[in-house]
N, C-alpha and C positions, 0 to 999 in steps of 0.2 A: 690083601697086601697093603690096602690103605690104611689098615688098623695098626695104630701106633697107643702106646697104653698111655693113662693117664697122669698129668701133674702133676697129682695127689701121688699117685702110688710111685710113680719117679722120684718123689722129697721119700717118700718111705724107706727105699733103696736107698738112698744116698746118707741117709741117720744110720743104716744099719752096718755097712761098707766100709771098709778105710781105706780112701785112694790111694796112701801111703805106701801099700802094697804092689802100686802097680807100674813096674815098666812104662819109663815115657819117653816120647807122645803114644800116646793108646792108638794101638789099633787091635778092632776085635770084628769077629762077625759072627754073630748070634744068630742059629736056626730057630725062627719061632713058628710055632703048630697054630697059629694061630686060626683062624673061618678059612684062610688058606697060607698053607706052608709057604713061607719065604725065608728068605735072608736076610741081615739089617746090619750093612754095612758101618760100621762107626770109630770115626780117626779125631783126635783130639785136635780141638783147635782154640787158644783163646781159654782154657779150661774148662770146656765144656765137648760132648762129644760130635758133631755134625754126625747127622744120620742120613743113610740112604736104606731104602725097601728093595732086594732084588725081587724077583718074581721065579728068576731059576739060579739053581745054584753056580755058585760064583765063577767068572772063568779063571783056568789054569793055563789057557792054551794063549801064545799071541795069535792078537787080534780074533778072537772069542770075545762077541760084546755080546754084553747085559744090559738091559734096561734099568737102570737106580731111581726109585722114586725118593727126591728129597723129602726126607720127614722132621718132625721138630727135633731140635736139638735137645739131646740125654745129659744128665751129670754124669761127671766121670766115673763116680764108683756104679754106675750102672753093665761098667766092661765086666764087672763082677760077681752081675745076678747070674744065675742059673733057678730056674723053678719054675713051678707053676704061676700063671697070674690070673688071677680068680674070675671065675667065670660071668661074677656081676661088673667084672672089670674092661674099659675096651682093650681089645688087645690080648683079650684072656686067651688064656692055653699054654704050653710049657715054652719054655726059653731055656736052649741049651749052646754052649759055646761050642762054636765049628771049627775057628781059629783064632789064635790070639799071639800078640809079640807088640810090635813098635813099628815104625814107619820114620824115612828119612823125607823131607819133604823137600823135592828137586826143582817146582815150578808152582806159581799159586796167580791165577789171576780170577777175575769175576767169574768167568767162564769155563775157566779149564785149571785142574789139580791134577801136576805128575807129583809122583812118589812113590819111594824103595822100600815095598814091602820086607817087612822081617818078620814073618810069621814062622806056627808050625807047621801048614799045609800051603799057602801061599807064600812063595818068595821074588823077588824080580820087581822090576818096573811096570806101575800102572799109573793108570789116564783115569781121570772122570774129565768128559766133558756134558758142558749145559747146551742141552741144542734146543729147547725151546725156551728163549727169556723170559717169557707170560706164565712159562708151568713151571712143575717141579721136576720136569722128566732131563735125566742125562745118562751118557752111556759111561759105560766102567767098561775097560780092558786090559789086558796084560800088553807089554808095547815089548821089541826088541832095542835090550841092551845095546848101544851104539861105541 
């Protein structure tokens, strides 16, 4: 799960891509087969993608938390890859999209991001919060509409 791919191979994706295609702000979460199946959270921000690593897949249920490990931040046309990433690569193994659409962005501070999913499998209000300052770990959950 802490394998995130490379810088090189991210500018790769981003020459091949046209962001111009895509729905914004991005939101996507890509299943990657990577040394171990996760999920990789990723919502536009600033024009670039903020990424998070789930470990299991994502929740649909409220209050259903996930563990999101923060990873580097993606270009945007990387909402777009689908494929293989080669196996001299880190991070190698296939990368397929699990959901995709936009996100309304209801709260943003250091710590904590609400926002209105608009996916095709995920929809509703979610939370990431940062519960450890020093790490990268924060929980993701689906919250009840108020």
């Amino acid at each position: 799960m802490d394998e995130e791919v490379s810088e090189s191979f991210c500018d790769g994706i981003a020459k091949k891509y046209n962001k111009k295609s895509l729905a914004r702000p991005v939101y996507v979460i890509q299943e990657h087969h990577a040394k171990r199946l996760h999920w990789d959270l990723r919502l536009e921000f600033d024009d670039k993608l903020k990424s998070w690593a789930l470990p299991k897949n994502p929740p649909s249920k409220i209050n259903e938390k996930r563990l999101a490990v923060q990873v580097p931040d993606h270009p945007i046309e990387y909402a777009l890859f689908e494929g293989e990433i080669p196996k001299e690569s880190y991070g190698a193994g296939q990368v397929l999209t699990w959901d995709v659409g936009t996100f309304e962005l209801l709260e943003k501070e250091p710590k904590k991001i609400v926002f209105n999913i608009k996916g095709k499998k995920l929809k509703g209000k979610y939370c990431l919060i940062h519960f450890r300052p020093t790490e990268k770990n924060w929980l993701f959950f689906k919250v009840a509409d108020k």
